[in-house]
MARKOLSE-80537 format. One line per 8 residues: number of its first residue (from 0); their letters; for each residue x negated, y, z of C-alpha. Coordinates in steps of 0.05 Angstrom, whole numbers. Each point is the difference from the previous one (the first is absolute). Layout:
MARKOLSE-80537
NUM	a	X:Y:Z; ... $
***
This chain:
MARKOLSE-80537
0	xxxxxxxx	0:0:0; -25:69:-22; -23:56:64; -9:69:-4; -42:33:52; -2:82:-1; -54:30:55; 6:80:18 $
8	xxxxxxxx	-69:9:11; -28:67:32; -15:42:60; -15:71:21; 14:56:-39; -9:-47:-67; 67:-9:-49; 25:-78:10 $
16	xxxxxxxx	-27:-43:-47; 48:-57:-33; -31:-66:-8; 39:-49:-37; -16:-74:-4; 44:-46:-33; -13:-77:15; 20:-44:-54 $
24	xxxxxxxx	1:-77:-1; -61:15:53; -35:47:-29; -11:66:17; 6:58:-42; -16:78:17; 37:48:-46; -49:53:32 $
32	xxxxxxxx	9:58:46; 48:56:-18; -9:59:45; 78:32:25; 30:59:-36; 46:39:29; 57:26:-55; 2:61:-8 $
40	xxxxxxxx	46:45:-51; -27:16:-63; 59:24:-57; -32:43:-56; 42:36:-55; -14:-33:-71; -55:16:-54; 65:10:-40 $
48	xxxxxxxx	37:39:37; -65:50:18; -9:9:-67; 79:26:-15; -5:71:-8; 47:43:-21; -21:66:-22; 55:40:4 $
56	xxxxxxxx	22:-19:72; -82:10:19; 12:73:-30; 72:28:22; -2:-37:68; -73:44:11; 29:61:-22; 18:27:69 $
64	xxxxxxxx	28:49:-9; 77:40:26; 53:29:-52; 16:72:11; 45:9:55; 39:53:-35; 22:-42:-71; 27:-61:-7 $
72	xxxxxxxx	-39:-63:-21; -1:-6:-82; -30:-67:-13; -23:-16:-68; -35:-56:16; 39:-69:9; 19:-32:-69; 63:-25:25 $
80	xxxxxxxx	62:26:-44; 44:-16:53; -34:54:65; 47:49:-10; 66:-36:-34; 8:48:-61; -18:-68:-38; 57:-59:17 $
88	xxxxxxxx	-2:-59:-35; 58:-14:-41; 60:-30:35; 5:-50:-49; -78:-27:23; 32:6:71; 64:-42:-16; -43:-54:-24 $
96	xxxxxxxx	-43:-8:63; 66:7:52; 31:-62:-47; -61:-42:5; -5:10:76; 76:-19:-3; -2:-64:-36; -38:-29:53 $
104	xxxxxxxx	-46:-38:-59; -69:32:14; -11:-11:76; -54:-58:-15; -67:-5:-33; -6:16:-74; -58:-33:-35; -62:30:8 $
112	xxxxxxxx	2:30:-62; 71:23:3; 68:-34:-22; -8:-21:-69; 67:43:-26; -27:58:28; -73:-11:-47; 53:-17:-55 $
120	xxxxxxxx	27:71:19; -65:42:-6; -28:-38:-51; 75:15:-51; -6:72:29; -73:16:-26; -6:-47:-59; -14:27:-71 $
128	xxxxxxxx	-19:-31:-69; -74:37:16; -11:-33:64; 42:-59:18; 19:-24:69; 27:-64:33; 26:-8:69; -72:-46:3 $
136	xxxxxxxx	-31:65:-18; 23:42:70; -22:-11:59; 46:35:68; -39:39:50; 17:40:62; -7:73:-28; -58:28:-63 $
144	xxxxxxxx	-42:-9:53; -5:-72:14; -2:-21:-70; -57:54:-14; -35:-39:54; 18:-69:-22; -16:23:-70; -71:23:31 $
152	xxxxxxxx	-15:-64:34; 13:-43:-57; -46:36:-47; -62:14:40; -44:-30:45; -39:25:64; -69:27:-49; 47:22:-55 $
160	xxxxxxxx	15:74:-11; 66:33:-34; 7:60:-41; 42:53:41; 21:78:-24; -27:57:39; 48:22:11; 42:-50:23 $
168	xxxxxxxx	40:-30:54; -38:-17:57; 27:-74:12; -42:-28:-61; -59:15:43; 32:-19:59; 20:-72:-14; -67:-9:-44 $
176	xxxxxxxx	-53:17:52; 44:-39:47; -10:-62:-46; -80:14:-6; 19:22:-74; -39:63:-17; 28:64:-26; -20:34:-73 $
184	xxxxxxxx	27:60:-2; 12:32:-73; 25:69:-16; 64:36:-19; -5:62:-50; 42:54:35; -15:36:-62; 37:-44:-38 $
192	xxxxxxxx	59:-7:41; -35:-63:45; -27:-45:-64; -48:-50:18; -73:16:-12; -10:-59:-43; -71:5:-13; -15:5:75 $
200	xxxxxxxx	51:-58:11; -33:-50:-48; -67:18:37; 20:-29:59; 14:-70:-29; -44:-47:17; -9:-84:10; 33:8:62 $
208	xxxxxxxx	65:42:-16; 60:-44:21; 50:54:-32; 25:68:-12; 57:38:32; 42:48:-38; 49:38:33; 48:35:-42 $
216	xxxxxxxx	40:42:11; -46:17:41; 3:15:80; -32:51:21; -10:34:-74; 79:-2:-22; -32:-16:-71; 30:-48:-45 $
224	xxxxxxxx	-55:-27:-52; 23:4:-78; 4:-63:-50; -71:16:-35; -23:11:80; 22:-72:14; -33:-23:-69; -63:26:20 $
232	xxxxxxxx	-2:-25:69; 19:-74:-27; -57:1:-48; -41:11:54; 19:-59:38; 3:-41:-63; -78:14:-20; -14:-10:78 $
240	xxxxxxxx	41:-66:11; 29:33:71; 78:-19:15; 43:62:16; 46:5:77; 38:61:-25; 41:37:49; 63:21:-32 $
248	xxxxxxxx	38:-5:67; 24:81:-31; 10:-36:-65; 60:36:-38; -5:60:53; -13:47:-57; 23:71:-31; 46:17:-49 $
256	xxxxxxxx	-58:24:-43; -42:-63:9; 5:-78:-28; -28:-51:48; -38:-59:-31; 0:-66:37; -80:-13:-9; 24:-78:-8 $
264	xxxxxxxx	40:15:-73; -66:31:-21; -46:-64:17; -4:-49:-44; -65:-35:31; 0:25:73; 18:-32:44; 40:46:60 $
272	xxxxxxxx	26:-9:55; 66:54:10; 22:27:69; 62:25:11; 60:6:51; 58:38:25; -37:56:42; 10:52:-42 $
280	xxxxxxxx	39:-5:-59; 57:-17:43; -21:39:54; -1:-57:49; -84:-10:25; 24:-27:64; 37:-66:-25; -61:-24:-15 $
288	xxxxxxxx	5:-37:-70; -48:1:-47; -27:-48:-52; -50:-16:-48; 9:-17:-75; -53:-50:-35; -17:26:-65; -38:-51:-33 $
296	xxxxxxxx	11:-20:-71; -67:-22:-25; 1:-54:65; -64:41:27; 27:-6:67; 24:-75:-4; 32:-40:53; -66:16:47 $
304	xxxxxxxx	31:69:18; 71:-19:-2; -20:-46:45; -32:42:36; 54:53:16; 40:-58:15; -39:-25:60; -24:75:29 $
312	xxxxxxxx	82:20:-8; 6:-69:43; -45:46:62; 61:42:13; 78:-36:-22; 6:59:-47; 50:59:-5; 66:10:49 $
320	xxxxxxxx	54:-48:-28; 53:50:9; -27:47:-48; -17:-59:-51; 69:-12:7; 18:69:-23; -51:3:-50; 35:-31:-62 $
328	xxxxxxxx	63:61:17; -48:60:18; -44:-7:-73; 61:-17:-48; 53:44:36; -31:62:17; 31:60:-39; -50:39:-47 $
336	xxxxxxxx	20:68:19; -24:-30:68; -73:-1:-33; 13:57:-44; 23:50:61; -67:-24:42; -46:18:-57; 28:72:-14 $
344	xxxxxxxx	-3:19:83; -69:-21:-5; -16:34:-65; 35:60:25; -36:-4:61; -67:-6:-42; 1:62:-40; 22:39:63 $
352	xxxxxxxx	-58:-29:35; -49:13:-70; 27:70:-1; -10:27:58; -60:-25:18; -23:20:-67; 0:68:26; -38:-8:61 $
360	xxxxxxxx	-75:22:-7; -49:-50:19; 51:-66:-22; -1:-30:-62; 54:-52:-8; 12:-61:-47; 60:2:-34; 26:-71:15 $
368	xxxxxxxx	47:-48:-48; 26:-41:42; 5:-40:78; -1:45:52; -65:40:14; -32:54:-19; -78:9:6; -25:77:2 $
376	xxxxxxxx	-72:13:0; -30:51:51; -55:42:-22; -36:2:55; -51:56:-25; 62:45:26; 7:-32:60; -66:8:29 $
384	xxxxxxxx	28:-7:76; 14:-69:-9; -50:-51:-11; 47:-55:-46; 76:-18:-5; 2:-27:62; -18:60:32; 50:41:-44 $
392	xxxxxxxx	63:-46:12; -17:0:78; 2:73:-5; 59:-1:-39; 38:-37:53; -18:37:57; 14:69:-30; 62:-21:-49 $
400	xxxxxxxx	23:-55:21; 0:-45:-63; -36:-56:-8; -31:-27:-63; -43:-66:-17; -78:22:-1; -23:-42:-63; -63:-20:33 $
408	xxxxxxxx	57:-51:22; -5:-20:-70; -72:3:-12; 1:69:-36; -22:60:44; 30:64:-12; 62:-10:-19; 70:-14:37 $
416	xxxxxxxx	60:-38:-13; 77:25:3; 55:-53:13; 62:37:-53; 54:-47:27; 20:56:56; 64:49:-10; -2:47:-51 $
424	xxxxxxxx	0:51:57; -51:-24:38; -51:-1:-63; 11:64:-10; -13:21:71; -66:-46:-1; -33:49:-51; 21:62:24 $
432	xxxxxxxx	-39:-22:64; -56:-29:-37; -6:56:-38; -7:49:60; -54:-41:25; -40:10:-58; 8:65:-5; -23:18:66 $
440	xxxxxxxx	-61:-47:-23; -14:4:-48; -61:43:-27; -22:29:-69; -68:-12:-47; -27:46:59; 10:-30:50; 48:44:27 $
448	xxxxxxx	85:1:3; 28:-2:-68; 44:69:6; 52:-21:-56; 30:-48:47; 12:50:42; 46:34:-52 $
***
């Protein structure tokens, strides 16, 4: 019969050493001495989760700075349509949600992916003879967000590096470094209404490149890229052999005066990966539904990234059910005037915005096409005072109470960013203020207080 025999060996101010014997069939083994530990706590954050950085949170929640007692908070900041409730979604969209809630059908898990009708649904909604879909082709995630990251993980590796616009929305980087993905950062034009630098973009392609990001329309330009834009951009990632994630989650969010172009029913060899979603167009970000559509026709892609999506959507069960439930309803029965009245507050909104801050000396802003930003450049030769646009938006808090984006937020110093889904009113009110800051500012070629603005 098989012994064990443990001795706690030690004395005086030494630790007690463990010496364990074990005596088999009559022999005896010693599995050595292992001096005590005592536990002791030792919980550390992640490697991913110290490398998740978000840089406009890092930059607004630093600015500490008070609004001016004496006006009311204007914030221009938030791109949520829905802040101050001048922008409802349409009652038919809400109808649709209230009915699913009421069958009582979509209280359960949905496949990972997202109930197969409801890909049949988005797939029928955004199909054309230039880029066909398939409810295989669509893949449900919770909000543009998720399926920008999902679309992210799929493509690159840790060691890999994506193409990003500068400016651009600040998640790309986010999620990327967060991944161990590094960040190439390739210009916008403002000179040419935010068109890619192309010949600075193709520079930055190299054996590593997992993919490039093109967001348009754009967030935080407001720019919508023409058809020969598109062209230009595709032939770039043709010659380079580098898949497309374009973010088209303001896809369709587009003046009167202005055509969006899917960049999918321009491709004919690249392959892209689409993401979309409800936030804005129906002005509904917080449901949370997004998705991502697979274009793929020369089978570049294969099964190895379908596959692919398929198991990282399998991380999180997908999308809330009650919204797929609505889905099929809310993008075949929402009126057009519904889409059409959005677009001409917001365009109205835009010129008033363009207009009057065309005016103001020292600001130089971008006429936009479409979304919902603005970008206006500060030329900050006038504004010797303040060191960057960080400094001038703090200031411009504190002493007007309105608060605008910096677009170091964005990687492009110097500028700042206006959110034109606020009242009419408001707006309006906005650039008065702003406008009276710079004025008091603002000084001429000689350094001194430009006395027109005084007249």
């Amino acid at each position: 019969m098989d012994s064990y025999l443990i001795q706690v060996n030690g004395c005086g101010d030494h630790a007690p050493i463990l010496d364990v014997h074990l005596k088999t069939n009559g022999t005896s083994m010693s599995l050595g001495k292992v001096k005590g530990r005592k536990p002791r706590w030792a919980v550390r954050a992640s490697e991913m989760s110290k490398k998740t950085f978000n840089p406009v949170r890092a930059i607004v929640d630093s600015m500490k700075v008070e609004p001016n007692p004496k006006k009311a908070m204007i914030s221009l900041s938030l791109g949520d349509p829905t802040v101050f409730g001048n922008l409802p979604t349409n009652d038919e969209v809400t109808r649709a949600m209230k009915e699913a809630l009421d069958s009582g059908r979509y209280n359960g898990y949905a496949p990972s992916v997202g109930y197969q009708s409801c890909r049949e649904a988005v797939a029928a909604y955004y199909n054309c003879p230039e880029a066909p879909l398939k409810a295989q082709d669509v893949i449900l995630t919770s909000g543009c967000s998720q399926a920008i990251e999902l679309a992210l993980a799929v493509l690159a590796n840790p060691g890999q590096n994506i193409l990003v616009p500068r400016p651009g929305f600040s998640l790309y980087k986010t999620l990327a470094l967060s991944m161990g993905i590094e960040v190439k950062l390739y210009n916008l034009l403002p000179e040419k209404s935010w068109e890619i630098d192309l010949k600075h973009l193709e520079s930055l392609v190299d054996e590593k490149t997992a993919c490039l990001i093109v967001n348009n329309p754009s967030n935080p330009c407001g720019s919508v890229f023409s058809k020969s834009h598109l062209q230009k951009i595709l032939a770039v990632a043709s010659r380079q052999c580098v898949p497309i994630l374009a973010d088209e989650i303001y896809g369709d969010m587009v003046f009167a005066d202005c055509k969006y172009e899917p960049i999918a029913t321009l491709s004919t060899n690249v392959p892209i990966l689409s993401c979309g979603g409800l936030a804005k167009r129906w002005l509904v970000p917080g449901w949370r539904m997004g998705w991502i559509l697979i274009h793929d026709r020369r089978d570049i892609f294969g099964n190895e990234i379908r596959d692919g999506l398929l198991r990282l959507s399998q991380r999180i069960l997908g999308p809330c059910t009650i919204v797929q439930g609505a889905l099929e309803r809310i993008l075949n029965r929402t009126p057009p005037e519904f889409y059409h009245n959005t677009l001409s507050i917001l365009k109205s909104n835009a010129d008033l915005c363009y207009a009057a801050l065309s005016a103001v000396p020292g600001l130089k802003p971008v006429r936009p096409a479409g979304a919902m930003y603005l970008m206006v450049e500060i030329e900050m030769e006038h504004f010797p005072e303040f060191e960057n646009d960080v400094e001038f938006t703090e200031r411009l808090i504190s002493e007007q109470s309105v608060f605008c984006l910096p677009a170091t937020c964005f990687e492009y110093p110097n500028f700042f960013r206006v959110v034109i889904t606020v009242p009419a009113e408001m707006i309006l009110e906005a650039c008065s203020r702003i406008q009276e800051f710079c004025e008091m500012h603002y000084q001429g070629a000689e350094g001194v207080p430009d006395m027109e603005c005084d007249k």
